[in-house]
GUGU-472089 format. One record per residue (C-alpha): residue number from 0; y, x, z; residue in one letter. Coordinates in steps of 0.05 Angstrom, whole numbers, plus 32768, in hexadecimal, padded with zeros to 4 digits. Example, Ala and Ser with C-alpha at 12.3 -4.5 7.8 and 13.67 -1.06 7.14 Angstrom:
2
  pos    yy    xx    zz  code
    0  7FA6  80F6  809C     A
    1  7FEB  8111  808F     S
This chain:
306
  pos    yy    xx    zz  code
    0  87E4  8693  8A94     X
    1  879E  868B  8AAD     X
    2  8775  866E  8A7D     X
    3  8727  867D  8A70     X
    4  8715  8689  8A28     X
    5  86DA  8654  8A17     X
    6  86BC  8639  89D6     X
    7  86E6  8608  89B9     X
    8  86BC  85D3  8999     X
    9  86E1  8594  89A4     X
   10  8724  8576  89B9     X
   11  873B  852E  89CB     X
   12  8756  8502  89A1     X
   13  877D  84BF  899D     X
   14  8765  8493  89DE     X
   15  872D  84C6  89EB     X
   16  8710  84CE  89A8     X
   17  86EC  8508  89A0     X
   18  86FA  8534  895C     X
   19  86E1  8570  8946     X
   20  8704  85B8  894F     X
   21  873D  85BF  8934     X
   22  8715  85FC  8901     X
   23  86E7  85BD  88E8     X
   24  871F  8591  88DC     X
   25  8740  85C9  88AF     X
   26  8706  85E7  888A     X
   27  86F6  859C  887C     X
   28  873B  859A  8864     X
   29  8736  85D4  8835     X
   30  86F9  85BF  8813     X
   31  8714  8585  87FE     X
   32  8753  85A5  87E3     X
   33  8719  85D1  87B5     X
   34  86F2  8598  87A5     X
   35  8730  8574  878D     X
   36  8745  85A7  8764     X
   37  86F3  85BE  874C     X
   38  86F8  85F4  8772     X
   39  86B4  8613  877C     X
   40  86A3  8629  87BD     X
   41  8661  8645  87DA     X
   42  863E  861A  8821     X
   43  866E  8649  884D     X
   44  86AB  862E  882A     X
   45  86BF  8675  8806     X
   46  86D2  866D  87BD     X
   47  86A8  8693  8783     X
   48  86E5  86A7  8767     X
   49  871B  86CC  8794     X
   50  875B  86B2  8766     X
   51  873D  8667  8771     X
   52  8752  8675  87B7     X
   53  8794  8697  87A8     X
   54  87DD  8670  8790     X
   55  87E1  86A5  875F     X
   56  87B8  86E5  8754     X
   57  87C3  871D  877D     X
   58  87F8  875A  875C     X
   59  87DC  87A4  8755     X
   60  8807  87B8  8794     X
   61  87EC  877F  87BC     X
   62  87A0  878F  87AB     X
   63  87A6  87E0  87B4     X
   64  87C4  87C8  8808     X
   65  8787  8795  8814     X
   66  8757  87D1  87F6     X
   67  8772  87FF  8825     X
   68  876A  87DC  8859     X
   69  8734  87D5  8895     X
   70  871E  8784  888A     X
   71  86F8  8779  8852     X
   72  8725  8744  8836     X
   73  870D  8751  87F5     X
   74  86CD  8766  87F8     X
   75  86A6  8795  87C6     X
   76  868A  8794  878B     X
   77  8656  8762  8781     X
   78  8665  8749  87C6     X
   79  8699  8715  87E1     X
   80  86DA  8723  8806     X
   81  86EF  86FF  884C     X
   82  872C  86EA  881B     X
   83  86FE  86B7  87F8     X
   84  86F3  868D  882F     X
   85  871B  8647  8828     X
   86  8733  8656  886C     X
   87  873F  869D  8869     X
   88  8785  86B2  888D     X
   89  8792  86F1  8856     X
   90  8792  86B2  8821     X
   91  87C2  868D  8843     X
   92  87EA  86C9  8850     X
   93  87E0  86D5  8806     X
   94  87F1  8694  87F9     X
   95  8834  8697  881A     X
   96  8848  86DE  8812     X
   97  8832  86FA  87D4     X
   98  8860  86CC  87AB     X
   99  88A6  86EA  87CB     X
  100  8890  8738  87B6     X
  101  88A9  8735  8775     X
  102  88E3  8702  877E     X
  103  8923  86F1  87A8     X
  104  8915  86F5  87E8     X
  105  894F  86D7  8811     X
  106  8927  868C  8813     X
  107  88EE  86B4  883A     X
  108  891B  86DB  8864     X
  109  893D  869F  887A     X
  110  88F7  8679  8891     X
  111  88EB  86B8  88B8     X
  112  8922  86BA  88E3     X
  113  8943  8701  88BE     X
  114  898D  8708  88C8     X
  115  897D  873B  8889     X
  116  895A  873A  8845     X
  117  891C  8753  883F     X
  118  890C  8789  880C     X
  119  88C3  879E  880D     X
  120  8883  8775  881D     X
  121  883A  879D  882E     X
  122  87FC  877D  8844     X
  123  87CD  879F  886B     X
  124  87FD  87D9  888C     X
  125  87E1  8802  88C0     X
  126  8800  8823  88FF     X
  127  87E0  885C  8925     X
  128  87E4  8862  896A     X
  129  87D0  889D  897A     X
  130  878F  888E  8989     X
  131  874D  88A6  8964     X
  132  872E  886D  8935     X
  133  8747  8838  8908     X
  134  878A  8826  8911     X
  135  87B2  87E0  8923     X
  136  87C1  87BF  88E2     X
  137  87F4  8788  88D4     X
  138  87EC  874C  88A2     X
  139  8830  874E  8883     X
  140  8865  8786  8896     X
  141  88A9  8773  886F     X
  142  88DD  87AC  886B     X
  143  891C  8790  886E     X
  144  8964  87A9  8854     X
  145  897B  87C5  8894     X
  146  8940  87FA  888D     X
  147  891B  87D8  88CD     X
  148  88DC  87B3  88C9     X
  149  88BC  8772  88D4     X
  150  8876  8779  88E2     X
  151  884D  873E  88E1     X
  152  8807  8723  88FA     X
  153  87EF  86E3  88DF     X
  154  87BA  86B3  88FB     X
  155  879A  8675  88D9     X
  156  8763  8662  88FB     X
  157  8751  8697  8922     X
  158  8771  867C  8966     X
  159  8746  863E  8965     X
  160  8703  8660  895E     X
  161  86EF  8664  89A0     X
  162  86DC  86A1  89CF     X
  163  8705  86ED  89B8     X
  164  86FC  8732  89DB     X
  165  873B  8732  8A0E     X
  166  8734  8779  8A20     X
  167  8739  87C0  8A09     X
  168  870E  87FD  89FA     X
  169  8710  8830  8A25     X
  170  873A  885F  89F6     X
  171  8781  8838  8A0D     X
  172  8777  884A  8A51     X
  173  8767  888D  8A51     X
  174  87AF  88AB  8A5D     X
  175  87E5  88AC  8A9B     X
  176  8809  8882  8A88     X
  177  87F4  8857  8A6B     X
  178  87FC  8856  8A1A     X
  179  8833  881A  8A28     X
  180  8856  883D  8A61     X
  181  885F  8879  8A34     X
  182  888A  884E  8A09     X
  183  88AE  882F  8A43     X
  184  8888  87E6  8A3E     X
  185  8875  87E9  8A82     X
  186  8868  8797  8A7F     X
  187  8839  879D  8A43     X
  188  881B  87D9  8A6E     X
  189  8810  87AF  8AA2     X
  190  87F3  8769  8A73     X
  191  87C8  87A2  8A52     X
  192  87AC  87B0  8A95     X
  193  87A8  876D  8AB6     X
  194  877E  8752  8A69     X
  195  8754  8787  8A6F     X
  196  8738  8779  8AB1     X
  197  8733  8734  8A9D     X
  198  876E  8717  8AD4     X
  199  8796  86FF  8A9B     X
  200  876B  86DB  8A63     X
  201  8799  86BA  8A2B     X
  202  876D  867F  8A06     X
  203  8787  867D  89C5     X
  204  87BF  86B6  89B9     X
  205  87A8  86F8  89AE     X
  206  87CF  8720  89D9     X
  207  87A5  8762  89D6     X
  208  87AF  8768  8991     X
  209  87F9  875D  8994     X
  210  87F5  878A  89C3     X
  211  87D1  87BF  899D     X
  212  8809  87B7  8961     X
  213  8843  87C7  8994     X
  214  8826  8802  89A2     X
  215  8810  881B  8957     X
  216  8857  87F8  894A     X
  217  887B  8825  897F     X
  218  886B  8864  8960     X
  219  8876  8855  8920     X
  220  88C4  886D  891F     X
  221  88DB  8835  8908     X
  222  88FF  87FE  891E     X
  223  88DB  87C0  8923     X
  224  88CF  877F  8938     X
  225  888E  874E  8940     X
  226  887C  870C  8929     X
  227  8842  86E7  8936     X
  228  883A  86B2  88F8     X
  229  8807  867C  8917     X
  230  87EC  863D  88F5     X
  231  87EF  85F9  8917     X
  232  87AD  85E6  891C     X
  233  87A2  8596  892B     X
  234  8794  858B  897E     X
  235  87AC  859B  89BE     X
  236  879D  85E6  89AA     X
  237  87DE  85F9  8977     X
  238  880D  85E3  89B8     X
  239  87DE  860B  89ED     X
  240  87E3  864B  89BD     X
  241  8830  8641  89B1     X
  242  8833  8645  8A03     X
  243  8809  8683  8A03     X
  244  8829  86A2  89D2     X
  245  8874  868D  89F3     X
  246  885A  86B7  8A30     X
  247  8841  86F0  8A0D     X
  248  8888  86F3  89E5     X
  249  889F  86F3  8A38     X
  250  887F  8734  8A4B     X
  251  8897  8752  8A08     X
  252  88E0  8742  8A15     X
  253  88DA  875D  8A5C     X
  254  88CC  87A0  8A31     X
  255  8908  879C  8A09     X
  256  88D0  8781  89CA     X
  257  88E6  8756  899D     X
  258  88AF  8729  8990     X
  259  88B5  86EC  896F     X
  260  8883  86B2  8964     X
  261  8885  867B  892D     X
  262  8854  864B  890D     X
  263  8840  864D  88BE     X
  264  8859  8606  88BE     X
  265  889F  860D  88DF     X
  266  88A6  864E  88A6     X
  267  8891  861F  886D     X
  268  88C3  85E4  8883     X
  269  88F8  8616  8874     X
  270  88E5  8631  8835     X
  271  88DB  85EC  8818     X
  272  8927  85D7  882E     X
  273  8940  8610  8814     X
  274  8917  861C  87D5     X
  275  892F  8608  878F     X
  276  8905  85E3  875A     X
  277  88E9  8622  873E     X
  278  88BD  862B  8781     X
  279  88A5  85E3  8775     X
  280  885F  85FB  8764     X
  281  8859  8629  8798     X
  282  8872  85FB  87C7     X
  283  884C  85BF  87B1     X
  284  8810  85F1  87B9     X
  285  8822  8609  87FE     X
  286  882A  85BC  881B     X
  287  87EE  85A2  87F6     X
  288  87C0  85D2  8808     X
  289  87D9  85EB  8850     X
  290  880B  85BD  886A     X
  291  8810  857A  884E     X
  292  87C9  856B  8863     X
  293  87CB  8573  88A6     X
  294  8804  8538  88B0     X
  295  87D3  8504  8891     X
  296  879F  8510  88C0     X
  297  8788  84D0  88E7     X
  298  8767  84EA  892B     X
  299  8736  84B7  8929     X
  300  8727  84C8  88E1     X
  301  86DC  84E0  88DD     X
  302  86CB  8527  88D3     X
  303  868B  854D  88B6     X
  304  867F  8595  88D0     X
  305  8684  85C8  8898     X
């Protein structure tokens, strides 16, 4: 698990062919999918209008959770929202998510792996840790009819983008013990420790946050699980993450965690088997927008940087 984090500009292709990064190849994907559909989108890809980038408009509930929260997604007034962007992860989390809130929810539960139904979606939920400034915050957390919870962090393209902070402010290891230990994750104590001094360096997976939500998670109260919802990227890179992110899930279960990993794509190949014709529009959205693109690309097809 010894990987140095480097800028990621290119990867090889068929017989040596050099392509773009795999962000390129899917911003260039996205802004076709807008132009096709006269979609109008600024030079940094981010739509004028936030429902152009959205399956369907965002409810009350939905919009109060992204306003509390700490990202910016959508913006203020006068100004635009991180949500706008074409390849903005809290659209395709949107995109997915925010069409189950209202509706039966068993077809979701099932591409998620949940031996129960799901009751409750949030965006944007925070956990404190303890700690003095702004807390962890998941993408999704889905309360589910057992009265546990899943908690989930979602990735688009963020793993591809090159060079990320491994390490921690000073404020998690200012205790004895440690802020795992106390909690009895003496592994995740110990991969805290070891990313922080920079011996362990994960590439692509971003274990310090994960590990940052097991903690806020831990002393929550409730019982919970984690999944990290990843998108598979074209290139070598989806495969290296799903490796790092396989070992981090390791270390987890050594704590008694239960951690879970699973790609956007593997989620939506279940919901599509299992959907009936009335989520043909969503679906058709979903695969032509996120998914169905990705399977037609030619790696010596030519690419223009966004």
């Amino acid at each position: 698990m010894r990987v140095r984090a480097g800028q990621l500009t290119e990867f090889s292709g068929t017989k040596g062919a050099r392509m773009p990064s795999p962000t390129i190849v899917v911003r260039n994907l996205q802004r076709l999918w807008a132009a096709a559909r006269g979609i109008a989108v600024d030079s940094s890809g981010y739509s004028l209008d936030l429902n152009d980038n959205l399956f369907m408009p965002l409810s009350e509930a939905t919009l109060s959770e992204f306003f509390r929260g700490d990202g910016g997604e959508l913006g203020l007034p006068g100004e635009r929202g991180k949500m706008q962007a074409l390849h903005s992860s809290s659209a395709l989390v949107c995109n997915v998510f925010e069409y189950w809130r209202d509706r039966d929810k068993s077809v979701l539960a099932a591409g998620l792996g949940l031996p129960v139904g799901i009751v409750r979606i949030e965006f944007e939920r925070k956990f404190p840790t303890g700690l003095p400034g702004n807390p962890p915050h998941l993408d999704i957390v889905l309360t589910l009819a057992n009265g546990s919870i899943l908690a989930v962090e979602s990735k688009l393209l963020e793993p591809y983008g090159g060079r990320r902070t491994q390490g921690f402010k000073r404020k998690y290891f200012a205790s004895d013990p440690g802020l795992w230990a106390r909690f009895g994750y003496l592994h995740c104590q110990e991969l805290a420790s070891r990313l922080d001094s920079g011996e362990v360096v994960f590439r692509w997976f971003y274990a310090a946050q994960m590990l940052k939500h097991i903690l806020g998670l831990a002393a929550s109260g409730f019982p919970w699980e984690l999944l990290y919802l990843w998108y598979e990227a074209p290139g070598p890179g989806a495969s290296e993450h799903a490796t790092e992110a396989a070992e981090f899930a390791r270390v987890a279960t050594a704590d008694e965690i239960v951690f879970r990993s699973i790609s956007y794509q593997k989620l939506f190949a279940v919901i599509r088997r299992l959907a009936g014709k009335s989520e043909s529009a969503y679906l058709a959205y979903l695969d032509g927008r996120y998914f169905g693109q990705l399977g037609r690309i030619s790696p010596l097809a030519p690419q223009h940087s966004a």
